[in-house]
C-alpha positions as CSV (number, residue, x, y, z in Angstrom):
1,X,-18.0,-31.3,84.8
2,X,-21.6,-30.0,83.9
3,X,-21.3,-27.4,81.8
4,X,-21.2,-28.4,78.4
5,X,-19.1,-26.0,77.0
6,X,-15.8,-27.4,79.9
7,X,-16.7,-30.5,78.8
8,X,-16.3,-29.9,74.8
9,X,-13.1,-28.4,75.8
10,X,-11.7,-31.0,77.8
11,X,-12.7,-33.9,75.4
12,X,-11.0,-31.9,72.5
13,X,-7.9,-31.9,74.3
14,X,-8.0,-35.8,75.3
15,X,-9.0,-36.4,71.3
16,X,-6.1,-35.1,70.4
17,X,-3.8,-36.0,72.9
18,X,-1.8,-37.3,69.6
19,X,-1.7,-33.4,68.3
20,X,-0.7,-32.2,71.9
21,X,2.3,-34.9,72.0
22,X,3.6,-34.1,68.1
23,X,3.6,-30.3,68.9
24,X,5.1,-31.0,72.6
25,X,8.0,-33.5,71.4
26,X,8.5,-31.5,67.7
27,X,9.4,-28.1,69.9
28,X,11.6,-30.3,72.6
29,X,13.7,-31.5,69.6
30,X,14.1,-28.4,68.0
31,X,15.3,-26.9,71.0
32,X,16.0,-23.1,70.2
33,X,17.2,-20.4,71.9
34,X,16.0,-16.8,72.7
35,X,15.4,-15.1,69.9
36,X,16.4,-18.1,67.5
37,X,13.1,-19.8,67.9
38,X,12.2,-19.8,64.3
39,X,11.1,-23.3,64.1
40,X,8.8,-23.4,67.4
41,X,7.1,-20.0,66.1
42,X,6.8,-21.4,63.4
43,X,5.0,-24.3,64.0
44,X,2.9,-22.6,66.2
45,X,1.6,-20.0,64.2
46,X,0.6,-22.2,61.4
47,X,-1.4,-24.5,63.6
48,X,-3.3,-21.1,65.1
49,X,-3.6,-20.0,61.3
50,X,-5.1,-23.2,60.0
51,X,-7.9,-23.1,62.7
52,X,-9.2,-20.1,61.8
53,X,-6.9,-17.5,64.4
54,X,-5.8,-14.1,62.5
55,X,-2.0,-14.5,63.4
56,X,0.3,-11.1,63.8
57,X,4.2,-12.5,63.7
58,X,6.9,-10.3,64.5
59,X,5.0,-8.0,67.5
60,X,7.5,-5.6,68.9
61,X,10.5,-6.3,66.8
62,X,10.9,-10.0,68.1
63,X,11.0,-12.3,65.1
64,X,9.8,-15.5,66.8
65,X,7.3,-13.7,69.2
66,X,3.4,-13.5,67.7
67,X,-0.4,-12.8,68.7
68,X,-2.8,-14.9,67.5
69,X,-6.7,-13.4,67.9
70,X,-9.7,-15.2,67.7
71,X,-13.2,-14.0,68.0
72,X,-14.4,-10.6,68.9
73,X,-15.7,-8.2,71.7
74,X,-15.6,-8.8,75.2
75,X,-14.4,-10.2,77.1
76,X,-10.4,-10.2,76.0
77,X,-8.9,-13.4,77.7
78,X,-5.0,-13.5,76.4
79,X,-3.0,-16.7,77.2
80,X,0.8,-16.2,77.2
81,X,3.9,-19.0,77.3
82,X,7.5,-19.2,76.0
83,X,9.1,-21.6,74.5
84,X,12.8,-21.2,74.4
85,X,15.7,-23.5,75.4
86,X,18.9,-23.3,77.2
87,X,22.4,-23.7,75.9
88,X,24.7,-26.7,77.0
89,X,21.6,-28.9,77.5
90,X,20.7,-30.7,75.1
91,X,19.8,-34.7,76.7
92,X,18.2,-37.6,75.1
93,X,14.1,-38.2,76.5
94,X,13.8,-41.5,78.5
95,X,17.0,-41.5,80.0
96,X,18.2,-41.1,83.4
97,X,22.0,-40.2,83.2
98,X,23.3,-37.6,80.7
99,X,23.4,-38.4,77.3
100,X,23.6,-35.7,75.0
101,X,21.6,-36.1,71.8
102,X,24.0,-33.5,69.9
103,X,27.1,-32.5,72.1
104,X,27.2,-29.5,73.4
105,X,24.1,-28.1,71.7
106,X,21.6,-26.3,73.7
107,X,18.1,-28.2,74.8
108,X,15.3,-27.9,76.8
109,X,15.8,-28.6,80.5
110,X,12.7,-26.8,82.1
111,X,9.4,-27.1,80.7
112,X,9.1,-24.7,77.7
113,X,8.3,-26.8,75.2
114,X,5.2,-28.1,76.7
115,X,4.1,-24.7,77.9
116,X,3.6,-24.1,74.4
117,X,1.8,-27.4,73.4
118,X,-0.3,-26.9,76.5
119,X,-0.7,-22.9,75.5
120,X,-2.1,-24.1,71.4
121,X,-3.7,-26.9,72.8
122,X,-6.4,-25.0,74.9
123,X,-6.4,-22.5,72.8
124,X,-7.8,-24.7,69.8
125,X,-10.5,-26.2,72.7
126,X,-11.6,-22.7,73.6
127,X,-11.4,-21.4,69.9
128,X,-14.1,-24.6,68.8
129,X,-16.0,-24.4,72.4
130,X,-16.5,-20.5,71.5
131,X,-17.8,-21.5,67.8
132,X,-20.4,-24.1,68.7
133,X,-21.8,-22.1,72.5
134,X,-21.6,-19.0,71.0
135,X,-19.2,-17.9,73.5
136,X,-19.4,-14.3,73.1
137,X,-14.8,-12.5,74.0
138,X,-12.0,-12.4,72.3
139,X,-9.2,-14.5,72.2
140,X,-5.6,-13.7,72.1
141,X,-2.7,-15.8,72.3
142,X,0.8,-14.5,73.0
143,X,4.1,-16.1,71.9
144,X,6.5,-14.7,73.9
145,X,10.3,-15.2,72.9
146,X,13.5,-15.3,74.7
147,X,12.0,-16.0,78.3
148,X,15.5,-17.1,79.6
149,X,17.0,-13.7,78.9
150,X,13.7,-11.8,80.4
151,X,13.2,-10.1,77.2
152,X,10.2,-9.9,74.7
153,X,6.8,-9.5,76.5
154,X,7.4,-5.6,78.7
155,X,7.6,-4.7,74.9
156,X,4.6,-6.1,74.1
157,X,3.2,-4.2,77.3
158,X,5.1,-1.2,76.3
159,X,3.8,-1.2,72.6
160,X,-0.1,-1.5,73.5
161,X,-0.5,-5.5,73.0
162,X,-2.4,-5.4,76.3
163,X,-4.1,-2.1,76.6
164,X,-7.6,-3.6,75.7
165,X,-7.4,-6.6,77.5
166,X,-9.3,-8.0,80.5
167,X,-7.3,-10.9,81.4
168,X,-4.6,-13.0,80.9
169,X,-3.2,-16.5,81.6
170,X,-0.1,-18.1,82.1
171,X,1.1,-21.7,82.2
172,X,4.1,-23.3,83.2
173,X,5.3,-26.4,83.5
174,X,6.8,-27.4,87.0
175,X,6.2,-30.9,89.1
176,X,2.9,-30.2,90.9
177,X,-0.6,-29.3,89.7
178,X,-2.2,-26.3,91.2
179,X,-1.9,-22.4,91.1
180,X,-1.1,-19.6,93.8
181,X,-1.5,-16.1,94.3
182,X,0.4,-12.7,95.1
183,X,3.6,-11.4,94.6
184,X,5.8,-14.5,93.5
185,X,8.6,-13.2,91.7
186,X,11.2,-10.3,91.7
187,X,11.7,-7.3,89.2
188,X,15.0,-7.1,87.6
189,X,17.1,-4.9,84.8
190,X,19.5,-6.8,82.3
191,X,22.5,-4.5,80.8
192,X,25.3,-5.2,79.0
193,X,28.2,-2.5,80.1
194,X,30.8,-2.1,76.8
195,X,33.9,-0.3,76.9
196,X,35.6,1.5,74.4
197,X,39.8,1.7,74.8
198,X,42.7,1.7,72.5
199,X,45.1,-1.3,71.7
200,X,48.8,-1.0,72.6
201,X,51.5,-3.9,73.3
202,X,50.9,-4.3,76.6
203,X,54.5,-5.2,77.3
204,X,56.8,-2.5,74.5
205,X,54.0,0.4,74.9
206,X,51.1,-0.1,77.3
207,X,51.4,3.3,78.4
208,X,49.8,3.9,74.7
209,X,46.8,1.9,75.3
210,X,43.2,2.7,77.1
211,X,42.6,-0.6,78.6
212,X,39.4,-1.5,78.3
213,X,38.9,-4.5,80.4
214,X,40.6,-2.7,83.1
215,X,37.2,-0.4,83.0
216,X,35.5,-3.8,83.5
217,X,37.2,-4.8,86.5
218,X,37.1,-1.4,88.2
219,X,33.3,-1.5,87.7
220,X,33.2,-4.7,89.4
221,X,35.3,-3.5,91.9
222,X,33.1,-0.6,92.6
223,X,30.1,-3.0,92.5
224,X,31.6,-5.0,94.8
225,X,32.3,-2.2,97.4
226,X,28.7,-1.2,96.7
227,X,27.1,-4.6,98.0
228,X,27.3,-3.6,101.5
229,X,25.3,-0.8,100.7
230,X,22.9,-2.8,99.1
231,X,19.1,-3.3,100.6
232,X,18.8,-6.9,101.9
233,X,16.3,-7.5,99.1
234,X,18.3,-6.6,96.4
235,X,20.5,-8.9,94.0
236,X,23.0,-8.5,91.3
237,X,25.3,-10.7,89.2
238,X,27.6,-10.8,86.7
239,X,30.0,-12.5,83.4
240,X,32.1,-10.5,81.3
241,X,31.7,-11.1,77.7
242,X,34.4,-9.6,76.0
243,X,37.9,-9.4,77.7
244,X,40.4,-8.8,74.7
245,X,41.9,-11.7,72.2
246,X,45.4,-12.2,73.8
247,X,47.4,-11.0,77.0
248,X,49.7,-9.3,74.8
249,X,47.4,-6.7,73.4
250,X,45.8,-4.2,75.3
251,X,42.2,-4.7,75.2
252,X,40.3,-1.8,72.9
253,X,36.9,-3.4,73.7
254,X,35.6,-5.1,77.0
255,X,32.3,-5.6,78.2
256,X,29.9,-7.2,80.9
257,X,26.6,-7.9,81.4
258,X,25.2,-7.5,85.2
259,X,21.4,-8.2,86.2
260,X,20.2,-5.9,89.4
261,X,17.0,-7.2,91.4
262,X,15.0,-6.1,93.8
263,X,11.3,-7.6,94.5
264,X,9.4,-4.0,93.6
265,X,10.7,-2.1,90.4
266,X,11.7,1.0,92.1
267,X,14.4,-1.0,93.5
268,X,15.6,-2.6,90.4
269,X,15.4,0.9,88.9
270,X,17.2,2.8,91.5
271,X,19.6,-0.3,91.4
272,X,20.3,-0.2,88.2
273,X,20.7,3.7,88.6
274,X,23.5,3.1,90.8
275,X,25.6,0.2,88.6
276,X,25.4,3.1,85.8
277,X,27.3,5.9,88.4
278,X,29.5,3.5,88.9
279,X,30.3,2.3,85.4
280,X,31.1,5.9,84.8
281,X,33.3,6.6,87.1
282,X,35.2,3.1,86.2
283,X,35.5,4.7,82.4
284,X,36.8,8.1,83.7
285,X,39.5,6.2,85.7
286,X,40.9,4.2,82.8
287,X,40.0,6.9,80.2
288,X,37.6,4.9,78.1
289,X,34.2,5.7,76.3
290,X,30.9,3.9,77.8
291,X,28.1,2.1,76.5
292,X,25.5,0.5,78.3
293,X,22.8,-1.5,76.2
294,X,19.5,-2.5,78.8
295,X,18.6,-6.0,77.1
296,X,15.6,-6.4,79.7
297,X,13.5,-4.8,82.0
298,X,10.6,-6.3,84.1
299,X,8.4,-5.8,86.9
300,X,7.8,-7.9,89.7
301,X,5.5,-10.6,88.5
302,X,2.3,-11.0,90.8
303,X,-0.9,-13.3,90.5
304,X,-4.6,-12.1,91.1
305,X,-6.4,-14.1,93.5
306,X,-9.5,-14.2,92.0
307,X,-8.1,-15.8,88.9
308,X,-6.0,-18.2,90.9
309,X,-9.6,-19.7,92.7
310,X,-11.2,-20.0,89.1
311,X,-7.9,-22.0,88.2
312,X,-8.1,-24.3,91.3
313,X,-11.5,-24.4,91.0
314,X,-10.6,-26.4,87.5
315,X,-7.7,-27.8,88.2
316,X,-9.7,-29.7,90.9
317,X,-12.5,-31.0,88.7
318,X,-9.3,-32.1,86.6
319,X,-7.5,-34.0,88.9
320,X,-4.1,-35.3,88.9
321,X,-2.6,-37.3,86.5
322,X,-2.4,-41.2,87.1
323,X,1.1,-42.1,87.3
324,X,2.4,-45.6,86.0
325,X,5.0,-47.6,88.3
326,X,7.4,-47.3,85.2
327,X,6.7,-43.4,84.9
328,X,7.7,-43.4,89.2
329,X,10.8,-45.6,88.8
330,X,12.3,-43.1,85.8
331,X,11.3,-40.2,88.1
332,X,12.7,-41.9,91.0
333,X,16.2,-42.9,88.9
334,X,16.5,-39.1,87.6
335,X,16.5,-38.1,91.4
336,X,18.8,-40.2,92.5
337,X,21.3,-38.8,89.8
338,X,20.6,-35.4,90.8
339,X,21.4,-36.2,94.5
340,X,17.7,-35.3,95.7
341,X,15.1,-37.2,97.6
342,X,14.0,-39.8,95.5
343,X,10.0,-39.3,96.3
344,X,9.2,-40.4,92.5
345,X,5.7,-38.2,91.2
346,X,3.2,-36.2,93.3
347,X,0.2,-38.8,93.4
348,X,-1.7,-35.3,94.1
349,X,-2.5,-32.0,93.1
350,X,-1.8,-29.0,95.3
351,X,-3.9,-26.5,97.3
352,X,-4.1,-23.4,96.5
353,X,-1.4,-21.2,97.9
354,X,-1.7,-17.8,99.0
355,X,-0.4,-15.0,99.9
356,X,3.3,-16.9,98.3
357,X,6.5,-16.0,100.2
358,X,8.5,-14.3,96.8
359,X,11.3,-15.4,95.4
360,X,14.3,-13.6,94.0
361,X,14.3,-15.1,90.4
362,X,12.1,-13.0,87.9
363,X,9.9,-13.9,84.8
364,X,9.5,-11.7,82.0
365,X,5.4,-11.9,82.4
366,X,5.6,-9.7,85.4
367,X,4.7,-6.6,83.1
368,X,1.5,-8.0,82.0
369,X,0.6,-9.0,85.7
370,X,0.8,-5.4,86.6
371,X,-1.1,-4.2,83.7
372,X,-4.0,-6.7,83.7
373,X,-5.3,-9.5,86.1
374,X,-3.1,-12.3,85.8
375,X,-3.3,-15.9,86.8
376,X,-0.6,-18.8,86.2
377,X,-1.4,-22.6,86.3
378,X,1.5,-25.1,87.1
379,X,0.9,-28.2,85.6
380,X,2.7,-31.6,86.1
381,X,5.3,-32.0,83.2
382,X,8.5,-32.8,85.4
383,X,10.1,-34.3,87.8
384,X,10.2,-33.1,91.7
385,X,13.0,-31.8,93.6
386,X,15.2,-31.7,89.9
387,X,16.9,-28.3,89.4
388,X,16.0,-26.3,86.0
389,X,18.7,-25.4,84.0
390,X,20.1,-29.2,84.5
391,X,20.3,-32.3,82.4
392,X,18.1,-34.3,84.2
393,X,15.3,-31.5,83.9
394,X,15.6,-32.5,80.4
395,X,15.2,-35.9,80.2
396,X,11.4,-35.9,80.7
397,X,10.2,-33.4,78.5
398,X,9.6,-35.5,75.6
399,X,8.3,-38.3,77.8
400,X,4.6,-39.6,79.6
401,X,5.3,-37.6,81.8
402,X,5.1,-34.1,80.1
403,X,2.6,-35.6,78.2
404,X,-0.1,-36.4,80.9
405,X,1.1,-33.3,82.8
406,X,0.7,-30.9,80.1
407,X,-2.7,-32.6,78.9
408,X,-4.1,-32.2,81.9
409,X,-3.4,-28.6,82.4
410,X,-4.6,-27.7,79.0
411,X,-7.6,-29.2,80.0
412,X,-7.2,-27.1,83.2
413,X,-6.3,-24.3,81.4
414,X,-9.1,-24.3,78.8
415,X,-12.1,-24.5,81.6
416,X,-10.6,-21.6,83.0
417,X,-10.6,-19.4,80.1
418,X,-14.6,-20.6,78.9
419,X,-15.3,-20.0,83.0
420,X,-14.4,-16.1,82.0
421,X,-16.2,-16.3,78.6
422,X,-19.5,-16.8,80.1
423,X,-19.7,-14.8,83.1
424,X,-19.3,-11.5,82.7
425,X,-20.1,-10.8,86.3
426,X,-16.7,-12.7,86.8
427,X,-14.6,-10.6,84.6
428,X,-16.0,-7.5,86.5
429,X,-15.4,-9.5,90.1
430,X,-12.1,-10.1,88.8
431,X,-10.9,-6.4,87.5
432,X,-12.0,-5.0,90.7
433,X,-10.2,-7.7,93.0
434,X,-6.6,-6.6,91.0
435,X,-7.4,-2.6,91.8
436,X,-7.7,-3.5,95.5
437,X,-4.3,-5.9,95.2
438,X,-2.2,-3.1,93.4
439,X,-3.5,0.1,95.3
440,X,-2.3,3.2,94.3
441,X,0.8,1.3,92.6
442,X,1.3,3.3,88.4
443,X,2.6,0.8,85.7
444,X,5.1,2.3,84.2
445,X,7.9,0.3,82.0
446,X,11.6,-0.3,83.0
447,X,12.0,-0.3,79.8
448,X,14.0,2.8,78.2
449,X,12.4,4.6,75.7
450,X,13.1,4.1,72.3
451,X,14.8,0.5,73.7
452,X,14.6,-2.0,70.6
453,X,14.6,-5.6,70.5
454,X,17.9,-7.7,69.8
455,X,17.8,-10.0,66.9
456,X,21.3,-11.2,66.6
457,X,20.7,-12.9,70.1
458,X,21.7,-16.3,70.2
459,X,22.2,-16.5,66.5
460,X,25.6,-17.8,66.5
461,X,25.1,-20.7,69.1
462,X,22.1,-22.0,66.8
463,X,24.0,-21.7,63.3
464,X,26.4,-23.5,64.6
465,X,24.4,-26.3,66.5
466,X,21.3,-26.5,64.4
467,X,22.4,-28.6,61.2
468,X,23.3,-31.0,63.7
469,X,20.3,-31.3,65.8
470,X,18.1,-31.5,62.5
471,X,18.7,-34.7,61.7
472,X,16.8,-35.4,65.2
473,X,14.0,-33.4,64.1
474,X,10.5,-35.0,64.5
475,X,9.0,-35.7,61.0
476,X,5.4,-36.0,61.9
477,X,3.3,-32.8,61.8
478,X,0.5,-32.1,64.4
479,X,-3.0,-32.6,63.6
480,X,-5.9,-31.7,65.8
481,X,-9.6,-32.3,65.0
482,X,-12.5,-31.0,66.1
């Protein structure tokens, strides 16, 4: 690369490639949940502080979410990851069949902890490349909590975060190197359905008691009559998580939480609309009191196309990692115990894709994709073919692997940003590309009004797994230099 200000960038994040790999494995180790990521945030933030980023913890209610600003005027770039884990997965780095490093705990088995060292990473390149070009913008950098559970950032779009900014970023870990563009995946509402009953002994008295899992079932069962009503594109799905202490006792309190997609909002909405009519009428038939609690709301996420070409553009000067025959034969062995072609690592990066065919999962970025223009880079810190959410999507994380992938799309993702920072013209190219994309489309949150974030989330699971999983706990702290 030419410009000197790229090449600053991407030396800083090869310098301290030891940095990248403390703050990569420290975060896979402590492997918190949604909500719970105390540690992670933690980390985080104090690195950001140290280098000279005003840090804002706590934005929107969520504990372990935070914006970190550095710099001032325009252009406002944001770059936004999560970094939470998953329960049931915790699995030892390096090792190709399951071995739990605490049983039963959760663990990282997608990515998240390397979006976040590759998130901090380029931010600390762009924040020093900034200081010594006199890159004129503004910096912000978003932690965004409780991905899994599609929660934390439509607040932050809700509560203003992203009212004065240009452009945002994205990264994400997957098995390629490369970006794409357009509507990639689905919007989506999150609710927890409670009922409210009244015990009895369900075999000397039931006719005393106001069952309230049997609300619970006749929701489903409504829900279930619904489907065929359903649009093609739309999706729901269900657990019940309460459903009464013992078969002898009619349940007073039941409850179930049901997701409703649809790829455009107003389907998720008008979905969701639905799932409430009927959990009313299942209340009126077994003559309990309802609650319904909306834990997320998001829009569809979508990628600018503009942004996606300046990514390529980088990711190309870049270039692929350079796999080691030991790093293909662990990738090769992971496959084979996850039943799926055994093709080891991509030996190349990927083209840029565009218009994408959308999928039916959802992110909880897709609020800030409709609000600003919004690219996402994939970078290589896994294995192909493995399914997320699995062991062996695990075992890699804390490996070369993630390390040389997520290097190189900091590096990736640091060009990018300083691409923005000193072309103006750009910005303007870009902002007027994302009015053509979204047409006459108006943001306007899922979110209920008034709708506050959950803080007891997940806090159960990690009190009761993380004394165990400290003693695994990295001791080294990460340094980077300029």
């Amino acid at each position: 690369m030419s410009d000197a200000a790229k090449t600053f960038a991407i030396d800083f994040v090869e310098r301290n490639a030891r940095g990248f790999v403390t703050l990569n494995d420290s975060i896979f180790y402590f492997g918190e949940l949604g909500v719970q990521e105390t540690r992670s945030a933690g980390l985080m933030t104090a690195l950001l502080e140290k280098h000279g980023f005003k840090v804002e913890r706590g934005i929107s209610g969520f504990a372990t979410s935070f914006m970190a600003t550095f710099g001032s005027g325009a252009p406002v770039i944001a770059i936004h990851t999560e970094y939470d884990a998953n329960p049931s997965n915790s699995q030892k780095p390096g090792v190709a069949e399951r071995a739990e490093i605490v049983p039963g705990a959760p663990g990282h088995c997608e990515g998240h902890n390397t979006n976040a060292a590759v998130m901090i990473s380029s931010a600390l390149a762009i924040r020093y490349a900034m200081e010594k070009f006199s890159l004129p913008g503004t910096l912000k950098i978003f932690g965004a909590s409780a991905e899994e559970q599609l929660l934390s950032r439509p607040y932050f779009v809700r509560d203003g975060y992203f009212d004065y900014v240009d452009l945002a970023f994205h990264d994400h870990v997957l098995d390629t190197f490369g970006t794409d563009y357009g509507m990639m995946q689905s919007a989506a509402v999150s609710a927890e359905f409670t009922f409210h009953g009244e015990t009895a002994h369900a075999a000397v008295s039931p006719w005393k008691g106001r069952d309230a899992l049997d609300a619970v079932m006749l929701m489903d069962a409504g829900l279930a009559q619904y489907r065929e009503h359903m649009k093609p594109t739309m999706t729901m799905h269900r657990v019940i998580t309460k459903g009464g202490e013992q078969p002898n006792v009619i349940p007073a309190l039941a409850a179930c939480w049901w997701y409703f997609r649809d790829p455009m909002a107003e389907g998720a909405r008008l979905l969701f609309e639905r799932a409430q009519k009927i959990a009313q009428g299942a209340a009126l038939m077994a003559n309990c009191e309802l609650e319904i609690d909306v834990r997320a709301a998001v829009w569809p996420v979508r990628l600018n196309q503009t942004v996606a070409e300046v990514i390529q553009r980088n990711v190309e000067a870049v270039g692929m990692p350079v796999w080691t025959e030991a790093e293909n034969d662990f990738a090769r062995a992971l496959q084979k115990q996850a039943k799926v072609p055994e093709i080891g690592l991509r030996p190349k990066i990927s083209p840029l894709e565009g218009p994408v065919v959308q999928i039916a999962a959802s992110n909880d970025c897709g609020d800030v994709s409709w609000k600003v223009p919004m690219g996402r880079i994939w970078f290589p810190g896994n294995v192909p073919h493995l399914p997320f959410h699995h062991w062996s999507a695990g075992a890699a994380l804390a490996t070369s692997i993630a390390h040389k992938g997520g290097l190189a799309g900091a590096k990736a993702l640091a060009a990018s940003v300083i691409d923005y920072l000193r072309d103006t013209g750009l910005v303007t190219q870009t902002k007027a590309s994302f009015k053509a994309e979204i047409g006459d489309t108006v943001y306007k949150p899922l979110l209920p009004d008034g709708q506050r974030a959950p803080a007891d989330l997940n806090q159960a699971l990690m009190e009761k797994f993380r004394p165990a999983m400290e003693a695994h706990y990295i001791a080294a702290q990460p340094e980077f230099i300029v």
